[in-house]
C-alpha positions in Angstrom: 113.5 130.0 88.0 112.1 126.4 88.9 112.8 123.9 86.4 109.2 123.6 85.5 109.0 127.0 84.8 113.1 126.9 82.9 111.3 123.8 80.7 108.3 125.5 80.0 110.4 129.0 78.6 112.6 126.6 76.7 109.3 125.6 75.5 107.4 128.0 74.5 109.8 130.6 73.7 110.5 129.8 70.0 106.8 129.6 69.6 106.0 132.8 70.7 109.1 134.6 68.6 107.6 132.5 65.2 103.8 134.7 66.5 106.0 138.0 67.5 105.8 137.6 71.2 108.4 137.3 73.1 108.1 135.2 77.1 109.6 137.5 79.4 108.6 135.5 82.1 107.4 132.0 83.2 106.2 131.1 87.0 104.5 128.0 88.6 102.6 128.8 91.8 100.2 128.0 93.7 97.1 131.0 93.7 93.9 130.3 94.5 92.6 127.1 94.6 95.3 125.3 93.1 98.6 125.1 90.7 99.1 128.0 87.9 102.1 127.9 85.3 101.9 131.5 84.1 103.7 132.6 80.8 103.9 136.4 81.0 104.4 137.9 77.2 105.3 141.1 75.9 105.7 142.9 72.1 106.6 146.6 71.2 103.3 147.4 70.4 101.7 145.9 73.7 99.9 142.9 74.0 96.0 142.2 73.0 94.0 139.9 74.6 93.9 138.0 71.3 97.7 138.0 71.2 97.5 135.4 74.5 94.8 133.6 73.6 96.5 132.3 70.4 99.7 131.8 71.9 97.8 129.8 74.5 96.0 127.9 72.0 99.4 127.3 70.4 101.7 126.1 73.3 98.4 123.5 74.8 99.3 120.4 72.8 103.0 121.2 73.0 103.4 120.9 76.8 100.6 117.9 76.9 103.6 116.4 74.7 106.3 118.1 77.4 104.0 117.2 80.2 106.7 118.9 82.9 104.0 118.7 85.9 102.9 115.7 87.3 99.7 117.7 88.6 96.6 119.6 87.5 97.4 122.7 86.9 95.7 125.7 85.2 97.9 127.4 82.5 97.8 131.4 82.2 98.7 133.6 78.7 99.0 137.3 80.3 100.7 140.2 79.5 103.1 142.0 81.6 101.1 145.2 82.7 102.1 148.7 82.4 103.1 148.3 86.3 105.2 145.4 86.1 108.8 145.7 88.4 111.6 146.6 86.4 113.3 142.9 86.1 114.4 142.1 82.5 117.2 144.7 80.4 114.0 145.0 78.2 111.9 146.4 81.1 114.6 149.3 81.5 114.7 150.0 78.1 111.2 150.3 78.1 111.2 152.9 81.2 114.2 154.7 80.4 113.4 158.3 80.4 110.5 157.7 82.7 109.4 158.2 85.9 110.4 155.1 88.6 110.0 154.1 91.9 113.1 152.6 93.5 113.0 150.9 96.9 116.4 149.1 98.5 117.1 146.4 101.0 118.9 149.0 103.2 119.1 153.0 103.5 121.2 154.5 101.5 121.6 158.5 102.6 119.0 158.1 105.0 116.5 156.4 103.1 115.1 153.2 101.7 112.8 155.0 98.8 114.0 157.0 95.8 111.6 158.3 92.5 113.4 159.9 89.9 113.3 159.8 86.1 115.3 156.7 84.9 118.3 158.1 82.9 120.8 155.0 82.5 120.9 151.5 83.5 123.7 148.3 82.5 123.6 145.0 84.0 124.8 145.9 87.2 123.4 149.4 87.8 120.9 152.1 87.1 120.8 155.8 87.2 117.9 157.8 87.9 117.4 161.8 88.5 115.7 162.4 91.0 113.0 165.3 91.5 115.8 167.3 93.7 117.8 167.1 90.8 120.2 165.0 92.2 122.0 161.9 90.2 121.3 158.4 92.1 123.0 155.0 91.2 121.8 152.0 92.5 123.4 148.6 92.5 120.8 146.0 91.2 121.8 143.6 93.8 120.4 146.5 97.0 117.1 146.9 94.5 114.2 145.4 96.2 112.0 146.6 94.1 112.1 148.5 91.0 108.9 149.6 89.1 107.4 152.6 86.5 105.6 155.3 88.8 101.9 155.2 86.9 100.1 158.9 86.7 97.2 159.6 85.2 
């Protein structure tokens, strides 16, 4: 995490666990046409649109007062979406007992992709079954990527 981004967390955190929101996730990048800081936010229940716009209207005048970028910038309120990667404890105990999509930095028995039901997970690990049945563990450190498999 950049520092911007570790100042604005340490920021806006609190504020958004006083409105029942917690920041999962801060970045500051440029997209587009210029600099974005980017608070991603998640409840139980899921997030509403009117759930970001008051936590944006609430954390405005708080980083004018922090004022952690030296440029413009546009600031973004947005929720995690139902496909976000698998990154935070709360994001596998979200998907636990559903269908993921694992994909590693190297082949492991001959291959670099895995789907299976997510069964178990810990700091360092996770466990999924996979559609053969079989039990897989991955280390999180050979995870590239990590995300719910979306069916409709």
């Amino acid at each position: 995490m950049s520092k911007v981004a570790e100042a604005v967390f340490n920021l806006v955190s609190p504020i958004a666990q006083q409105m029942g929101l917690e920041v999962v996730e801060v970045t500051y990048k440029k997209q587009y046409d210029g600099m974005n800081l980017t608070v991603f936010i998640d409840k139980e229940e899921g997030v509403s649109l009117n759930d970001c716009e008051r936590l944006h209207r609430a954390i405005d005048q708080p980083l004018d007062e922090l004022d952690p970028i030296a440029e413009p910038y546009t600031l973004n309120v947005s929720s995690l979406g139902i496909d976000r990667p698998l990154k935070t404890e709360r994001d596998y105990k979200r998907n636990l007992n559903k269908k993921i999509s694992v994909k590693l930095y190297k082949a492991q028995d001959g291959s670099k992709t895995f789907t299976g039901i997510l069964t178990a997970y810990d700091d360092n690990t996770f466990t999924i079954m996979t559609d053969k049945k079989a039990s897989k563990t991955f280390n999180k450190s050979d995870v590239a990527l990590a995300e719910p498999v979306i069916e409709f």
